[in-house]
C-alpha positions as CSV (number, residue, x, y, z in Angstrom):
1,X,11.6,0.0,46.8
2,X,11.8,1.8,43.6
3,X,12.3,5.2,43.0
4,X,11.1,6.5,39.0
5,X,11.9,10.2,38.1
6,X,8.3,11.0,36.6
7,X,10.3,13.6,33.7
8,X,13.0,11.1,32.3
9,X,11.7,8.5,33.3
10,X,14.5,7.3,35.2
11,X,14.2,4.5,38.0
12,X,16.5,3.5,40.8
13,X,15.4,0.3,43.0
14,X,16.5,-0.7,45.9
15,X,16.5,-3.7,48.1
16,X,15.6,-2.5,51.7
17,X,14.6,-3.9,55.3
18,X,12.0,-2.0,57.2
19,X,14.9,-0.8,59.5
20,X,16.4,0.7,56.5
21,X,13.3,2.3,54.8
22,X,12.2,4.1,58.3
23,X,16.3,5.1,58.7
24,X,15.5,6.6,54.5
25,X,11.9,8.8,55.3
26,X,13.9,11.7,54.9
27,X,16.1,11.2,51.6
28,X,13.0,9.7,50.3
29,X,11.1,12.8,51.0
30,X,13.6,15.2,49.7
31,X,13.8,12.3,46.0
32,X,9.7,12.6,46.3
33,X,10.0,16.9,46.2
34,X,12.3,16.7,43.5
35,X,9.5,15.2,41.4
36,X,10.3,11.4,41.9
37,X,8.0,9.3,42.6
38,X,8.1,6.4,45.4
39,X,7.2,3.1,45.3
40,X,7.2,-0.2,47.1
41,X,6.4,-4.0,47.3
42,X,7.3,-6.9,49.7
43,X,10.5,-9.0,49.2
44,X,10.9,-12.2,47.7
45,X,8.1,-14.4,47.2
46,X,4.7,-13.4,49.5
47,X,1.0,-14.1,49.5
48,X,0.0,-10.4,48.3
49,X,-1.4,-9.6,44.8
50,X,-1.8,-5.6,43.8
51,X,-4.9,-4.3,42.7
52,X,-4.1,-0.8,40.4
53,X,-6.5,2.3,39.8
54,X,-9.9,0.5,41.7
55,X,-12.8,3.2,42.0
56,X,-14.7,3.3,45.3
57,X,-17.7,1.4,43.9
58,X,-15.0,-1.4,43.2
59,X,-13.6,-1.9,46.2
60,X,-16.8,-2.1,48.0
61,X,-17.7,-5.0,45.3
62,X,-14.1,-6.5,46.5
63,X,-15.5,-6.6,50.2
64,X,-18.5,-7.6,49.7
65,X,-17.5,-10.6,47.6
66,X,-14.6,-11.5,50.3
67,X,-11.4,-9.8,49.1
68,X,-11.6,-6.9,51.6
69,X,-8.1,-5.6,50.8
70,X,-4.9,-5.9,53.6
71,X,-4.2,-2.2,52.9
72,X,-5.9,0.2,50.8
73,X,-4.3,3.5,49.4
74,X,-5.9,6.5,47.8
75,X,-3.2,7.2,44.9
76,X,-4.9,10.4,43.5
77,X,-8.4,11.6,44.0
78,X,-11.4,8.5,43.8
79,X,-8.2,6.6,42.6
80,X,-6.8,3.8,44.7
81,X,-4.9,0.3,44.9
82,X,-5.6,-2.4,46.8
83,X,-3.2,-5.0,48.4
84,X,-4.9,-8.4,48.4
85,X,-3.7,-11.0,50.7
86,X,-4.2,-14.3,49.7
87,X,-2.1,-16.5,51.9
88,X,0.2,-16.1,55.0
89,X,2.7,-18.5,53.4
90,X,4.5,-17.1,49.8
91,X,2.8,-18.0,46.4
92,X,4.6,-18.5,43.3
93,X,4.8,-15.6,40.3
94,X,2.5,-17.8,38.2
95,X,-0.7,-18.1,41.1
96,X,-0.1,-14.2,42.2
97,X,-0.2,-13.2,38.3
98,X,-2.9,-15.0,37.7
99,X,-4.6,-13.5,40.9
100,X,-4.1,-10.6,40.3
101,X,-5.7,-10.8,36.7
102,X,-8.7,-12.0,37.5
103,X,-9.0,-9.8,40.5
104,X,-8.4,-6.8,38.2
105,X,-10.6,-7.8,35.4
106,X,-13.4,-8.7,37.6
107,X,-13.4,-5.0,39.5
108,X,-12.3,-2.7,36.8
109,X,-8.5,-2.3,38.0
110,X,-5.8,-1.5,35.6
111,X,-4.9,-5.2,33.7
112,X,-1.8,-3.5,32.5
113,X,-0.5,-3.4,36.1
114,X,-2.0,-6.7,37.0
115,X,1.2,-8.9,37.6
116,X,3.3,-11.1,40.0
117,X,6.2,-8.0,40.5
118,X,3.8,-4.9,40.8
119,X,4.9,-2.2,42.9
120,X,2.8,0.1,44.6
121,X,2.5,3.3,45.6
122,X,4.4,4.7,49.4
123,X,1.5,6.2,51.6
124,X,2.9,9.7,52.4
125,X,4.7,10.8,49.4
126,X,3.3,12.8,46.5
127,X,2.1,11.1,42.8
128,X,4.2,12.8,40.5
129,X,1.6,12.2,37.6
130,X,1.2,15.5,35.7
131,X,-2.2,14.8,35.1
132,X,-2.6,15.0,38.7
133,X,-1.2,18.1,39.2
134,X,-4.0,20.2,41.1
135,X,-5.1,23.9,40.6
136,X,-2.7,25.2,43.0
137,X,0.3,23.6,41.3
138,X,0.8,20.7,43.8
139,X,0.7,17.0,43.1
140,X,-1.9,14.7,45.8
141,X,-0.6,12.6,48.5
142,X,-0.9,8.9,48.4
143,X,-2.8,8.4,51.6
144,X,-3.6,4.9,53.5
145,X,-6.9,4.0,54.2
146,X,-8.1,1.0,55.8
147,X,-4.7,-1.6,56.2
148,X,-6.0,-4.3,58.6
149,X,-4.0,-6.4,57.2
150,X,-6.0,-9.8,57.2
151,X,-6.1,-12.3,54.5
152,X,-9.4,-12.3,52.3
153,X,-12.1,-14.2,53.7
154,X,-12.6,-15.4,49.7
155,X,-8.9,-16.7,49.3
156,X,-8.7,-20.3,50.2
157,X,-11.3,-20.7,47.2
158,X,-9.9,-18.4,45.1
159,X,-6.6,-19.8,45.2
160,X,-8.1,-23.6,44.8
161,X,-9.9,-22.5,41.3
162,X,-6.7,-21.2,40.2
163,X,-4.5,-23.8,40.9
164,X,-7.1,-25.9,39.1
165,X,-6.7,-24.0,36.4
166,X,-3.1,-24.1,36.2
167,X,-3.7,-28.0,36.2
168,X,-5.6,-28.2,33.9
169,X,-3.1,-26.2,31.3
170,X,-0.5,-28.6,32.5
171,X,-2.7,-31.5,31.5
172,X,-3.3,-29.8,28.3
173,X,0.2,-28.8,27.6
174,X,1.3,-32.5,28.5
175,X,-0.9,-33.9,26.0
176,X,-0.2,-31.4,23.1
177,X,3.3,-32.5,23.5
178,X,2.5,-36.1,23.7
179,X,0.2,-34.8,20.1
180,X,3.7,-33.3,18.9
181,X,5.7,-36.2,19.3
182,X,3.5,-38.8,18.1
183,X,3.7,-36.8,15.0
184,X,7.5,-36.5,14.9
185,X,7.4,-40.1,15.1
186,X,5.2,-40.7,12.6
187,X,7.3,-37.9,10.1
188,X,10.3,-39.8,10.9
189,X,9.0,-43.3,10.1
190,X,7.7,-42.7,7.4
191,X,11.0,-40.7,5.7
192,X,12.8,-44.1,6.2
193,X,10.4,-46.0,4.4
């Protein structure tokens, strides 16, 4: 859970069960009509990636190409994320960073926001973003659209071309240092000479 105060920028986080963020509606609430803004992501390492600031047309792409979102929320008018679930079982930082990178560049989401840590916005409380303030003077719910919850049908294949790729920097990594050392070795011998 984090809580940012959208003036001072300000954040407080907290570490909460789902006990304890249902016993907190209410203090959130009042912390969201102070001007706060509430987000939220899962604990500790999980199989989710977060999709930020996707436009209709994208998320329709997203489906149709197998990565039909686990729960979809409309942040601010035609604005929305999308939570991605890629495994039932927790991924590392590096594969869920990398994840959520390409699933952002490939659908127009915000690459800024694209990362392993990303928190997302809380369905039910206000976005605090001025530039969102409507005519009347009041900020636009976050609401929750479709959250079935299932894993991408794309994944499993998804997953496999990253962890490819992460193989194959590790190969490449191994043998620039092997490259590096060979080098060292040869500066050295050749001083003694």
């Amino acid at each position: 859970m984090l809580i940012r105060e959208a003036k001072a920028e300000q954040l407080m986080s907290r570490s909460w069960s789902r006990a304890d963020l249902v016993q907190s509606a209410a203090w959130l609430k009042r912390m969201n009509a102070q001007g706060h803004d509430v987000y939220i992501r899962p604990a500790g390492e999980h199989g989710l990636v977060l999709v930020d600031d996707l436009k209709p047309q994208a998320l329709e792409l997203m489906k149709a190409a197998g990565f039909a979102p686990a729960a979809t929320l409309e942040t601010s008018p035609g604005h929305y994320q999308a939570w991605v679930k890629l495994a039932d079982q927790p991924l590392s930082a590096e594969v869920r960073r990398l994840a959520a990178q390409g699933l952002a560049q490939q659908y127009g989401g915000d690459l800024n926001s694209a990362d392993s840590h990303r928190y997302g916005r809380l369905a039910g409380f206000t976005n605090q973003k001025p530039q969102h303030t409507r005519g009347d003077g009041r900020q636009p719910y976050v609401l929750a659209h479709d959250c079935p919850g299932q894993l991408a049908a794309a994944a499993p294949a998804y997953l496999e071309r990253i962890e490819q790729a992460l193989d194959r920097a590790e190969v490449q990594a191994h043998r620039q240092e092997k490259q590096a050392q060979r080098g060292r070795d040869r500066d050295g011998l050749g001083r003694s000479h």
